[in-house]
C-alpha positions as CSV (number, residue, x, y, z in Angstrom):
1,X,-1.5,28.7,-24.5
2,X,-0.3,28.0,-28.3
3,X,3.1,26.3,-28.9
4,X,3.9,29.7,-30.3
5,X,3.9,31.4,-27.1
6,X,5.0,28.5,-24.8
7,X,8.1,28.5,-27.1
8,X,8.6,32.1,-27.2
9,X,8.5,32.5,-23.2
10,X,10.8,29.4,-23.0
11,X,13.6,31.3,-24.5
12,X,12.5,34.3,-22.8
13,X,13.2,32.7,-19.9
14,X,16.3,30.9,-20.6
15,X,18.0,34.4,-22.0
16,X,16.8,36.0,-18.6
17,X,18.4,32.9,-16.9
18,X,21.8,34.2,-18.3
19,X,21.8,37.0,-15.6
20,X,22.3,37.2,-11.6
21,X,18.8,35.9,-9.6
22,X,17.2,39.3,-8.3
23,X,16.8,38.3,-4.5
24,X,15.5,40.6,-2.2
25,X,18.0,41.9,0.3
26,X,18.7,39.6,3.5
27,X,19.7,40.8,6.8
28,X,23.8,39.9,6.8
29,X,23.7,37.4,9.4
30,X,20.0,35.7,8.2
31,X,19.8,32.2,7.2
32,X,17.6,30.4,4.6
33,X,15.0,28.5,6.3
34,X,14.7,25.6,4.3
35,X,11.3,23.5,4.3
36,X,11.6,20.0,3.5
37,X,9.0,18.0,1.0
38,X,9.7,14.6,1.0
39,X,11.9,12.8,3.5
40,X,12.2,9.2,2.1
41,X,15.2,7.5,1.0
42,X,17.2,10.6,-0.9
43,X,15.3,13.1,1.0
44,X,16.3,11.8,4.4
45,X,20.1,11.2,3.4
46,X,20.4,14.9,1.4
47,X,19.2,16.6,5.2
48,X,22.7,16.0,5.8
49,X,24.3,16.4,2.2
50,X,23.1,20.0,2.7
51,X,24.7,20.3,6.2
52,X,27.7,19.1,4.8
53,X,27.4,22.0,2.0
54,X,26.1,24.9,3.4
55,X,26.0,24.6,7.7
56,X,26.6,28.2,8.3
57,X,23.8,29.7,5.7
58,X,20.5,27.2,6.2
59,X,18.1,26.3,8.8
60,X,16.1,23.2,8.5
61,X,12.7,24.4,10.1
62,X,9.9,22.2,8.5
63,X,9.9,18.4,6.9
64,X,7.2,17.2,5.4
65,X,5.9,13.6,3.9
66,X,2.4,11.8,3.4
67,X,4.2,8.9,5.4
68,X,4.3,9.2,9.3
69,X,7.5,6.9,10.1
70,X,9.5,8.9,7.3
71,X,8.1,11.9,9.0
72,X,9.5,11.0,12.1
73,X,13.0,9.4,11.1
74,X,13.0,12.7,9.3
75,X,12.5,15.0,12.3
76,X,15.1,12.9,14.4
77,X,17.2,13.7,11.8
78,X,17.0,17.2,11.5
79,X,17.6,17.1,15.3
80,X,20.4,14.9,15.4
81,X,22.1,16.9,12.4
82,X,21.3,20.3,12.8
83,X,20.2,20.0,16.6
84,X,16.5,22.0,16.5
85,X,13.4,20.4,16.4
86,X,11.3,21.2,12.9
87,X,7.9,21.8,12.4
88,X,6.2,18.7,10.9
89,X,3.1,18.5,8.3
90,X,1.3,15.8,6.3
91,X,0.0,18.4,3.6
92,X,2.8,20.6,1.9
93,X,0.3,23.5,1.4
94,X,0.5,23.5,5.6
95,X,4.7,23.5,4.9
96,X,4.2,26.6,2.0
97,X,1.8,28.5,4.2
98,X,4.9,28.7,7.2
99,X,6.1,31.9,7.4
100,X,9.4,30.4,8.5
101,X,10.2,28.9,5.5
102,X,12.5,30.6,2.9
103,X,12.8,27.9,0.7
104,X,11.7,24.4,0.1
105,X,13.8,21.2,-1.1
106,X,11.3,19.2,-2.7
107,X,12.3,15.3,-3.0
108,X,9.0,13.4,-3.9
109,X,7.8,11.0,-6.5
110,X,7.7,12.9,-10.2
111,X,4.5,12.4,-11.1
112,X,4.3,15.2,-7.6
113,X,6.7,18.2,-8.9
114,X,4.5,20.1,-11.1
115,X,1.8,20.8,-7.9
116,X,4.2,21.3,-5.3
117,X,7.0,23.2,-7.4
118,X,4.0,25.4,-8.8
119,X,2.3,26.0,-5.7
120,X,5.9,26.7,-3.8
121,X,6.8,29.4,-6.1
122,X,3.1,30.9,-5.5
123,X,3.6,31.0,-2.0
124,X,6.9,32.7,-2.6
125,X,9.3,30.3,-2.1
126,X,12.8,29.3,-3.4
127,X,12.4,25.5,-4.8
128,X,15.0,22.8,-5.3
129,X,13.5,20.6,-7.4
130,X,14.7,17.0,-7.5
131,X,14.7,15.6,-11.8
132,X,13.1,15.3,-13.6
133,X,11.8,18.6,-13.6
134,X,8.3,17.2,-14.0
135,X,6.3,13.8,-14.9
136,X,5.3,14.9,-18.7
137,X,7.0,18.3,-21.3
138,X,3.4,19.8,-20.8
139,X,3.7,19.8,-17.3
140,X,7.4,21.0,-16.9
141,X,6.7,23.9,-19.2
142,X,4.3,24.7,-16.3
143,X,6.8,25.2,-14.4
144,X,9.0,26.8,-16.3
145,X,5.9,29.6,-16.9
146,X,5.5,29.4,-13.1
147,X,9.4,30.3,-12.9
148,X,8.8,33.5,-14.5
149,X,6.6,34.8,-13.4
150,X,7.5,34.3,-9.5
151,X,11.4,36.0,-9.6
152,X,12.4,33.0,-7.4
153,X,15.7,30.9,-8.0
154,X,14.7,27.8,-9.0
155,X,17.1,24.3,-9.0
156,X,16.5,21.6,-10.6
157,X,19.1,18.6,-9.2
158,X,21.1,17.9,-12.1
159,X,23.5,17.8,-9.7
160,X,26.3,16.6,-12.3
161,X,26.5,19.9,-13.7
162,X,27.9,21.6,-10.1
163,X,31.1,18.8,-10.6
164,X,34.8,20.2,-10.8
165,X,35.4,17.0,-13.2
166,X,32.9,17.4,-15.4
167,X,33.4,21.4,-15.5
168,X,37.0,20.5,-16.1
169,X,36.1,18.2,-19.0
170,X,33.8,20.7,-20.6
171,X,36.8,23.0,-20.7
172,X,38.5,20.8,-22.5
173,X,36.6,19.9,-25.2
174,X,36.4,23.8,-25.5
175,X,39.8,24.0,-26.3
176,X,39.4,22.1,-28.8
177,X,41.5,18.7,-27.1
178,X,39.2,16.5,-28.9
179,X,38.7,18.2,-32.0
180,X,34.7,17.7,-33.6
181,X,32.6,15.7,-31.5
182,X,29.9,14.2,-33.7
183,X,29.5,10.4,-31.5
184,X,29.2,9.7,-27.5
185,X,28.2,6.9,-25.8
186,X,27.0,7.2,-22.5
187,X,26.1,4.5,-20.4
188,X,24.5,3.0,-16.7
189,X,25.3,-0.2,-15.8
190,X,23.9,-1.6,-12.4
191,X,23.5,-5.4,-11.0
192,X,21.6,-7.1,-7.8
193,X,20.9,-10.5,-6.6
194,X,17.9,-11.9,-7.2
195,X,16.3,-11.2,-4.2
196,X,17.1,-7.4,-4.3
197,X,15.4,-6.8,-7.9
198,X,16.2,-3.1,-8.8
199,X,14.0,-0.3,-7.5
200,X,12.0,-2.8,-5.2
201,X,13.2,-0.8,-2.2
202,X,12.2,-2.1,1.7
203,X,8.5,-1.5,2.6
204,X,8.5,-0.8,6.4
205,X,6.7,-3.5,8.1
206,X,4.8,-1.0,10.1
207,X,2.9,0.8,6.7
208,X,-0.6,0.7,6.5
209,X,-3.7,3.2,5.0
210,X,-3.8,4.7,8.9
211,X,-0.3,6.3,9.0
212,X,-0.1,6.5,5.4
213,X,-1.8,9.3,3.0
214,X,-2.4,7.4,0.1
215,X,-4.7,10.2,-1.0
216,X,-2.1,12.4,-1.3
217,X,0.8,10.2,-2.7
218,X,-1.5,9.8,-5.9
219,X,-1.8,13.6,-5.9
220,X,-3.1,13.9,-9.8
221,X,-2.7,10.1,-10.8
222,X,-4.9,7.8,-11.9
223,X,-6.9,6.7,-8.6
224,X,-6.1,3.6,-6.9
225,X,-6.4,1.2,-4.0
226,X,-3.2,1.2,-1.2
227,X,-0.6,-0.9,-2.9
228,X,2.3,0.0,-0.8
229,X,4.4,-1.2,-3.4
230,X,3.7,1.3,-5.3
231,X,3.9,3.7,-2.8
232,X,7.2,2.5,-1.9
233,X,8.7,1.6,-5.2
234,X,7.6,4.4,-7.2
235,X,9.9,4.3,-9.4
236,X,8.7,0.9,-10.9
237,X,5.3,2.4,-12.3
238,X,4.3,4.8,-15.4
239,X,1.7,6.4,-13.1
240,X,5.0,8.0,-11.4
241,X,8.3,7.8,-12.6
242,X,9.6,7.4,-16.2
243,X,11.9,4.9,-15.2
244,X,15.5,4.7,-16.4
245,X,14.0,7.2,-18.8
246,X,13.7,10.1,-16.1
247,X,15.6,8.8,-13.2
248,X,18.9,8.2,-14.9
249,X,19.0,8.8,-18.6
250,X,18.7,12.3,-18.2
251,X,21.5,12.9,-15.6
252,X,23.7,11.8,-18.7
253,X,22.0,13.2,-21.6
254,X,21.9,16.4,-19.3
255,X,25.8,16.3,-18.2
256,X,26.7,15.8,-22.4
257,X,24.5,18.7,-23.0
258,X,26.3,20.3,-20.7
259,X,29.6,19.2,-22.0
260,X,29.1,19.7,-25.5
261,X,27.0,23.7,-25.1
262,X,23.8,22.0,-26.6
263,X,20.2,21.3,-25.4
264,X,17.5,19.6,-26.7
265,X,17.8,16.4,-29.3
266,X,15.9,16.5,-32.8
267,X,15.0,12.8,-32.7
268,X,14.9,9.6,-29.9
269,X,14.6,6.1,-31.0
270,X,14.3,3.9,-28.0
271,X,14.0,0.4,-27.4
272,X,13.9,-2.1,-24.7
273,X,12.1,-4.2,-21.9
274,X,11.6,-6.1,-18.5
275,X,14.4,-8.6,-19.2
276,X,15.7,-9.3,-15.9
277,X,13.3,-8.8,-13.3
278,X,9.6,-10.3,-14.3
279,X,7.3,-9.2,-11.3
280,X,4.4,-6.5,-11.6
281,X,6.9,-3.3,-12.7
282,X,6.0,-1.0,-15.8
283,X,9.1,0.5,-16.5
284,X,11.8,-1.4,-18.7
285,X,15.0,-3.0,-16.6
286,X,17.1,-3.2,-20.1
287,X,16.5,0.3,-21.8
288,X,18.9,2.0,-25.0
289,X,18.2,5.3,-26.3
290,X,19.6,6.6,-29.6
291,X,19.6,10.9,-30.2
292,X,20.1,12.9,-33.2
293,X,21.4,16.5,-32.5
294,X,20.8,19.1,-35.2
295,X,24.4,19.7,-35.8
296,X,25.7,15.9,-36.3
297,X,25.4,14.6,-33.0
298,X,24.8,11.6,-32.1
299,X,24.3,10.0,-28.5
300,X,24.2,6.5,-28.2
301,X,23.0,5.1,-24.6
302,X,22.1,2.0,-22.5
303,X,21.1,0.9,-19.3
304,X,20.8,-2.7,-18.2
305,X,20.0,-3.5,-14.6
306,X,22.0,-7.4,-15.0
307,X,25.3,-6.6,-15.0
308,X,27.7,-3.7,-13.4
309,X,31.2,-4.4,-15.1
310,X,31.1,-1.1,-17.0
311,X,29.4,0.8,-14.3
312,X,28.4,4.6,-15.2
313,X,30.2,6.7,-17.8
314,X,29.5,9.1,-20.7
315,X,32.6,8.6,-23.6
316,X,32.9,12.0,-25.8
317,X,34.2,10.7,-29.2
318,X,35.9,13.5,-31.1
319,X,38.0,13.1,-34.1
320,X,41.5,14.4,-33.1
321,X,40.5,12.5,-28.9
322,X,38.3,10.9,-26.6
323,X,37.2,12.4,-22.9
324,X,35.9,10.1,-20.8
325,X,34.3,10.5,-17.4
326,X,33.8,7.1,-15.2
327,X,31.4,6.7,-12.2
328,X,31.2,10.9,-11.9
329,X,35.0,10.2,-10.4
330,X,37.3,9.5,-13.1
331,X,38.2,11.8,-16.1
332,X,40.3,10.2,-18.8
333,X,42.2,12.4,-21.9
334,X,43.2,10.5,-24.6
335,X,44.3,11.6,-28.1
336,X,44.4,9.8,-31.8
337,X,47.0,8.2,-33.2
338,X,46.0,8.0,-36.4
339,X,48.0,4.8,-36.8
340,X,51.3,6.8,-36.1
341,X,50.1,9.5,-38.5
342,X,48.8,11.9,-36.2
343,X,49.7,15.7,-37.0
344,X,51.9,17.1,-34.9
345,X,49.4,19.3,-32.7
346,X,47.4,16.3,-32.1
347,X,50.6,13.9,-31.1
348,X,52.0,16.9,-28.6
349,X,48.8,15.9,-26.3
350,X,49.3,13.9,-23.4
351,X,47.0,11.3,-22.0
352,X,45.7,13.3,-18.7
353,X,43.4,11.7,-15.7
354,X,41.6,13.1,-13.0
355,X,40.1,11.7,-10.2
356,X,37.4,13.7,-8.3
357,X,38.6,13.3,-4.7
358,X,42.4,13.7,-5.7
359,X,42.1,16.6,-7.1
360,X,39.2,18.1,-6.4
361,X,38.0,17.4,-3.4
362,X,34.4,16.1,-4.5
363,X,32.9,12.6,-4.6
364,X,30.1,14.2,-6.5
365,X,28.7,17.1,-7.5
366,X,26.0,17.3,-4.6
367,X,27.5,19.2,-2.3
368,X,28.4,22.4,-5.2
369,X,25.0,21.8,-6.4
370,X,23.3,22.5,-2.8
371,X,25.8,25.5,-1.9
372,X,25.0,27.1,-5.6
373,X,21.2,26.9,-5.1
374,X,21.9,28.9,-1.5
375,X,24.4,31.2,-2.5
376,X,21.8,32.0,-5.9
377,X,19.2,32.6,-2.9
378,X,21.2,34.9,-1.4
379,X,21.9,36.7,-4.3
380,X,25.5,35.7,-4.7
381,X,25.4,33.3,-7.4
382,X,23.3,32.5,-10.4
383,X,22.3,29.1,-10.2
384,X,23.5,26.2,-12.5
385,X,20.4,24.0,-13.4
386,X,17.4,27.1,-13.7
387,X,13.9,25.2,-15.1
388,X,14.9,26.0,-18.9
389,X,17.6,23.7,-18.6
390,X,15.8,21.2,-16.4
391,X,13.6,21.4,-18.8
392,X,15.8,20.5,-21.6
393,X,17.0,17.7,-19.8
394,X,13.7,16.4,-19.1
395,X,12.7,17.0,-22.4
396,X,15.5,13.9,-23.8
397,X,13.9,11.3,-20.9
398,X,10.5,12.4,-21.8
399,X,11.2,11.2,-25.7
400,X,12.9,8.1,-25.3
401,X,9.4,7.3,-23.0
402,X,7.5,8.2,-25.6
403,X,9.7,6.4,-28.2
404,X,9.7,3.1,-26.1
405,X,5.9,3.0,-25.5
406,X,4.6,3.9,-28.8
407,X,7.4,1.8,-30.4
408,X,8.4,4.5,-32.9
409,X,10.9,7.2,-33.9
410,X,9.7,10.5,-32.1
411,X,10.7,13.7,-33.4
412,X,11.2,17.1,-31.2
413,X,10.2,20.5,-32.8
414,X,12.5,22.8,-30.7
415,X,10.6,26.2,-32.3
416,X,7.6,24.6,-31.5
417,X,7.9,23.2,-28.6
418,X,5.8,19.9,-29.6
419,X,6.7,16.4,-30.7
420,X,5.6,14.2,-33.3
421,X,6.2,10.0,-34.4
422,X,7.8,9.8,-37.5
């Protein structure tokens, strides 16, 4: 397909976004069955986020991982939360082919989500869909084609955008309490001892090529002997993750997106590198990202895996105030002074903070996020994060990897759909 027509379908697709999900009428009292792909860390502790979101209107009827002991912790889950036993497969094609699955939550390794979200919404299922949307642009517009086509609701889990804080900050900057926003900062900050390097989760002892299907884990990457480390820690290796890149930059570039009503960067200039923790890992632990937006925006961010004293925050620098939202729990107003100069409408704002439990009632933005992907299922709610803005999202991460590893300025052709190096 030309860039032409992957471009034009794109914003097809995000203008049909706009409107309500067409979902096929449900019997009143019906629940989604929900089919589980991937049951490790996130997926095993989010069977329960979603009990906590949405009890009354799910069913957890199938789980599904390439790893038998997840497979089990995953069932005993299911039964100790939700109290039924689940069907159990290997294969996720055996998962998609159950006729008692409405809708699949699909938690794997990236370098997976193009096959499984593809093949999902072929089999006719709704798909919740982890970020970043997929391992590569090429492959995420896939999906996004896939998405389409199918007339299924599609979430991807940018789960910021479901937060009462950060919809709360977005309203302000609306109303113009900030005044021009042309400069943000946005930052993660995280810190371990040095014999829990980042990312090198536990291997279980009892692993091995007999209960584990290494076959599938590689799925479409580059073949390979068992390494249960990369198996297991994923997230260290090009071949599957993006790194910072993928797993965390683009929750933020994402949420200031979100915040500021725009979507996709003109340029990324990244830099970076395995400072901290020098053992067999691809992906940089010390990683800064700099974005050009079209209309004078610029996003300035950083990650460093040494130190945590500034933790996780996004600053929104406008000229008239500052918004500030710290560790997805804090929301900070503050306005200019101008040196004691400020006009008067700017000096009549008060300083104003939120906290997300306070006043809310969130600690994050999960728990929306999981109740707006089943209510858009059951037709009562459009959902938040649809693959065109996944996509966008991904889109940022995806540049700053490709600015990092060819060590050059990469530029984004939005009516194209394409990037160059400058």
């Amino acid at each position: 397909m030309s860039a032409e027509v992957n471009r034009r379908n794109f914003l097809k697709t995000a203008a049909l976004a706009a409107g309500p999900a067409i979902i096929s009428a449900r019997g009143a009292n019906r629940k989604v069955n929900i089919g589980w792909i991937g049951v490790g860390t996130r997926g095993n502790l989010a069977i329960e986020w979603l009990h906590n979101a949405a009890p009354n209107d799910v069913a957890v009827t199938a789980v599904c991982d390439t790893y038998l002991g997840f497979l089990a912790r995953a069932k005993a889950r299911v039964k100790t939360v939700w109290g039924n036993d689940p069907a159990s497969y290997l294969d996720y094609h055996d998962l998609l082919a159950d006729p008692n699955v409405d809708a699949v939550f699909v938690m794997t390794p990236e370098h997976l989500h193009r096959d499984i979200a593809i093949a999902a919404l072929q089999a006719g299922k709704h798909v919740y869909l982890e970020k970043p949307l997929a391992h590569t642009i090429e492959e995420g517009f896939e999906i996004v084609r896939a998405w389409e086509k199918s007339g299924k609701v599609v979430q991807v889990g940018t789960q910021n955008r479901s937060s009462s804080l950060y919809k709360r900050a977005k309203e302000l900057i609306e109303q113009g309490m900030i005044g021009q926003v042309q400069y943000v900062r946005a930052f993660w900050y995280r810190n371990s001892l040095g014999n829990d390097p980042a990312w090198r989760y536990a291997i279980p002892v009892e692993a091995t090529p007999d209960n584990t299907d290494w076959t599938r884990f590689l799925g479409s990457a580059p073949k390979r002997s068992w390494s249960p480390e990369r198996y297991f820690q994923w997230r260290l290796y090009w071949d599957y993750s993006g790194g910072i890149s993928t797993d965390l930059l683009v929750h933020q570039t994402d949420i200031v997106n979100f915040m500021l009503s725009r979507t996709t960067p003109k340029t990324c200039v990244a830099s970076g590198g395995i400072y901290r923790w020098r053992d067999d890992r691809d992906v940089p632990d010390t990683f800064s990202a700099i974005y050009e937006y079209g209309d004078n925006v610029h996003i300035n961010y950083s990650c460093f895996f040494g130190n945590d004293h500034y933790g996780y925050g996004e600053q929104i620098c406008g000229n008239e105030g500052t918004i500030e939202v710290m560790n997805r729990q804090d929301l900070y107003f503050q306005p200019e002074t101008f040196k004691g100069k400020a006009p008067s409408a700017v000096a009549a704002r008060k300083p104003i903070h939120l906290n997300g439990r306070a006043d809310f009632g969130e600690g994050d933005g999960v728990n929306n996020h999981f109740r707006n992907f089943i209510q858009a299922v059951l037709g009562n709610e459009k959902a938040i994060a649809p693959p065109t803005v996944g996509q966008q999202a991904a889109i940022s991460g995806h540049l700053a990897t490709l600015s990092f590893r060819n060590q050059k300025k990469v530029v984004w052709d939005d009516a194209a759909g394409t990037y160059s190096f400058a």
